[in-house]
N, C-alpha and C positions, 0 to 999 in steps of 0.2 A: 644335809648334815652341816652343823657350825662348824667352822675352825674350831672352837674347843672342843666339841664333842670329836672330832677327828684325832686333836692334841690327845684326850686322853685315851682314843683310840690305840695310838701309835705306842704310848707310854706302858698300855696293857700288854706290849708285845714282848716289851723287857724280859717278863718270867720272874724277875721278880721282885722282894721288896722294896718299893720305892718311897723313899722320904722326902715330899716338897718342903724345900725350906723357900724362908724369905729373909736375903742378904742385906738392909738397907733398903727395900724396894729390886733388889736385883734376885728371878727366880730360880730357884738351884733345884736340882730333882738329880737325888744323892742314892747312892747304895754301894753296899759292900759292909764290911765290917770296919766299925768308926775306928778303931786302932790297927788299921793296917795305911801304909803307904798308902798319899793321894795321888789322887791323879783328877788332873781339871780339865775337862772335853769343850774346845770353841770349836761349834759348826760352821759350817761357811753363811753367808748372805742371805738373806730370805728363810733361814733352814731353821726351825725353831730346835730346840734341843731333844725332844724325844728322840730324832733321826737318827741320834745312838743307840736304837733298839738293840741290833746285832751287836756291837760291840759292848756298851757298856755292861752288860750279863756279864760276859765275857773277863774280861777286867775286873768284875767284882769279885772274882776268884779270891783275889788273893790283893787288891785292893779295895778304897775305900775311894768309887768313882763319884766328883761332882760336875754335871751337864748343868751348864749355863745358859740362859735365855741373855741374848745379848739387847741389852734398853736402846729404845726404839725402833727396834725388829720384830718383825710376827714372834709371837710368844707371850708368856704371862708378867714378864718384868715390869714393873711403874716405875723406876728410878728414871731422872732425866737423862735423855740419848747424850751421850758425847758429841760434843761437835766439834773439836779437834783432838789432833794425837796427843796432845797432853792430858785431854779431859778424858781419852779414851782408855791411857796409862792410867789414870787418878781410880778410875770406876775400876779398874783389872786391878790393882792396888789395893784396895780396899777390899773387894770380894777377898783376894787372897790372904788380906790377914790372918794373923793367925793358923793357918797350914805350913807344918814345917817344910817346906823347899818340895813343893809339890810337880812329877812330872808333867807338863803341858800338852797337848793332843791337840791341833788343831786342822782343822779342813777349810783348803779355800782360800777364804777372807780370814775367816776364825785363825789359818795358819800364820798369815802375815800378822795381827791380831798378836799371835803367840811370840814370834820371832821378835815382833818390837820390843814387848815388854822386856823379855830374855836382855834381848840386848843392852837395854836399860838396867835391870837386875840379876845380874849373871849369877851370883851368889842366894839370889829364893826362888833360885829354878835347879832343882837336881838331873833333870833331863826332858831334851825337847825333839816331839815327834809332827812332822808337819808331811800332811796328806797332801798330795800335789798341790802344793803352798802355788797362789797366785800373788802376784806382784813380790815376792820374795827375791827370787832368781832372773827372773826371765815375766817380759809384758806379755800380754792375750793376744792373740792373735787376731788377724783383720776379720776372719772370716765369724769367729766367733763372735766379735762385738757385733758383727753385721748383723747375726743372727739376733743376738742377745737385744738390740736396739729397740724394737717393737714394743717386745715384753716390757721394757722399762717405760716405754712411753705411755702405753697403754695396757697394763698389767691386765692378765685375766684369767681364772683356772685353765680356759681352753689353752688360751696361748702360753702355758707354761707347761702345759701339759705336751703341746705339741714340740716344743724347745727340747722339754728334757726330755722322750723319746727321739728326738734327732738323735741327741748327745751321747746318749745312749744306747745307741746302733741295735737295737732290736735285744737287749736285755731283759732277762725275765725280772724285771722290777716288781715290787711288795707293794698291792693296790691301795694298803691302807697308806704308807708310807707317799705315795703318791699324791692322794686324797689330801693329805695334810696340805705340802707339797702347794699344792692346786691352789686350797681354800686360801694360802696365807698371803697371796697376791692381794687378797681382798681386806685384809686388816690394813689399821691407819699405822701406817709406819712414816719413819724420819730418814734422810737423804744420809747413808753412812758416810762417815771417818771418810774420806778419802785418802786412799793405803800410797804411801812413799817409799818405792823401795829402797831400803838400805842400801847407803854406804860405807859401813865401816862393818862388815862382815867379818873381816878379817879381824876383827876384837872382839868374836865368837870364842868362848872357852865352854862354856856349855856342851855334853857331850848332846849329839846333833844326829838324829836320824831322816831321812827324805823318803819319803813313800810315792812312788811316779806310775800313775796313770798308763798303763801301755799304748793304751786307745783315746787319751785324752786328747778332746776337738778345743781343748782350751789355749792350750799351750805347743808348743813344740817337745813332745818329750823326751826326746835326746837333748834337747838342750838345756832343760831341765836339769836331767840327772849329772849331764856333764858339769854343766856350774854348781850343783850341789857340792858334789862331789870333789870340787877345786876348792869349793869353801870348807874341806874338812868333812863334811857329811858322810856315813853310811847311809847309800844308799841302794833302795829296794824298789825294785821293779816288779809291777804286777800286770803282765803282760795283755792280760783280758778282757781290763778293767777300763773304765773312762772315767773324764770327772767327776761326774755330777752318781756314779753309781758307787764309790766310795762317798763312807764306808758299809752303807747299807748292806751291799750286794756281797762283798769279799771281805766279811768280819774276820773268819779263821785267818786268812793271811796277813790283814793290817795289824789283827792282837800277835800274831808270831813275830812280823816287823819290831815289834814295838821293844821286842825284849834281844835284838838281833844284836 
């Protein structure tokens, strides 16, 4: 199976109508009803945006969800990859035109991703949900970059595959969702943004949710929610859960978070 054919694999999982647009070269895969509240989904790193399967259905209830392929990461995006946190604001910027003060959803990288812009435009963000946000709070841990080193060096379906079942501590994970997962190791991608964690959190006005990994091998997750939480955050703990299986695995909990 190709990476796209697995992409639209994943996308058939949604349930339901899916509209690809094309933002400037930036690829959006939109649903819900076009006059309801947005809401914009950044996946984490390597994660192309179908990995919304579970949630975004969900969210289109009663929003109008946009999953973005973020340029030069596996996905269908051609706009030029950003290659610093300006250029990476300019491309978030732009896609969001036009959307009045849409809530942000992000996982991972895609959270840190979310938290900068926010903090750059505190006023075209109506609310910001970040799934065990990395470099936001708190660094990775040694054990994880140890782990994670290989894969980077030498990307490969196997060895991502065997990465994210570590992480994932014998979770019943979605083989399609996996499969994707696997393949995108193998698309020509560009060296991301290198993420900076904020300093000036405390000039967060944005109402601010934290969704924390209970099992997360990524981070420390007490300490996670505890600095969340020092920054103003409601935070939400989903005890079962690890990194790399939000939000696939525990959609009903992260869409209930979302509106806590």
């Amino acid at each position: 199976m190709s990476f796209q054919d697995a992409y639209d694999a994943v996308l058939e999982r949604w349930g339901v109508p899916v509209e690809q647009l094309d933002l400037g070269g930036t690829h959006v895969n939109a649903c819900g009803p076009v006059d309801a509240p947005p809401v914009v989904l950044l996946a984490g790193h390597g994660a192309a945006s179908p990995v919304w399967f579970a949630v975004a259905p969900r969210l289109a209830e009663q929003h109008r969800v946009y999953a973005l392929d973020l340029p030069g990461d596996a996905g269908r995006s051609t706009a030029t990859a950003p290659r610093s946190v300006d250029e990476l604001m300019t491309w978030l910027a732009a896609v969001l035109e036009g959307l009045e003060r849409p809530m942000l959803v992000g996982h991972s990288y895609g959270a840190w991703v979310a938290l900068t812009y926010t903090l750059q435009n505190p006023d075209r963000v109506s609310r910001l949900a970040l799934l065990d946000p990395t470099d936001c709070f708190t660094g990775l841990r040694p054990s994880y970059i140890a782990r994670a080193l290989p894969l980077l060096l030498r990307p490969s379906p196997a060895r991502y595959k065997s990465f994210l079942h570590w992480e994932t501590q014998g979770l019943p994970l979605d083989p399609s969702w996996v499969e994707l997962s696997a393949l995108a190791t193998l698309e020509p991608t560009t060296r991301p943004v290198r993420p900076r964690r904020p300093s000036n959190l405390q000039d967060l006005t944005t109402d601010l949710v934290v969704v924390v990994a209970g099992r997360s091998k990524t981070h420390d997750p007490d300490q996670l929610a505890n600095r969340a939480a020092a920054a103003g955050a409601t935070v939400v703990r989903i005890d079962d859960s690890t990194h790399h299986s939000l939000p696939a695995l525990h959609a009903d909990e992260v869409v209930k978070a979302l509106s806590a």
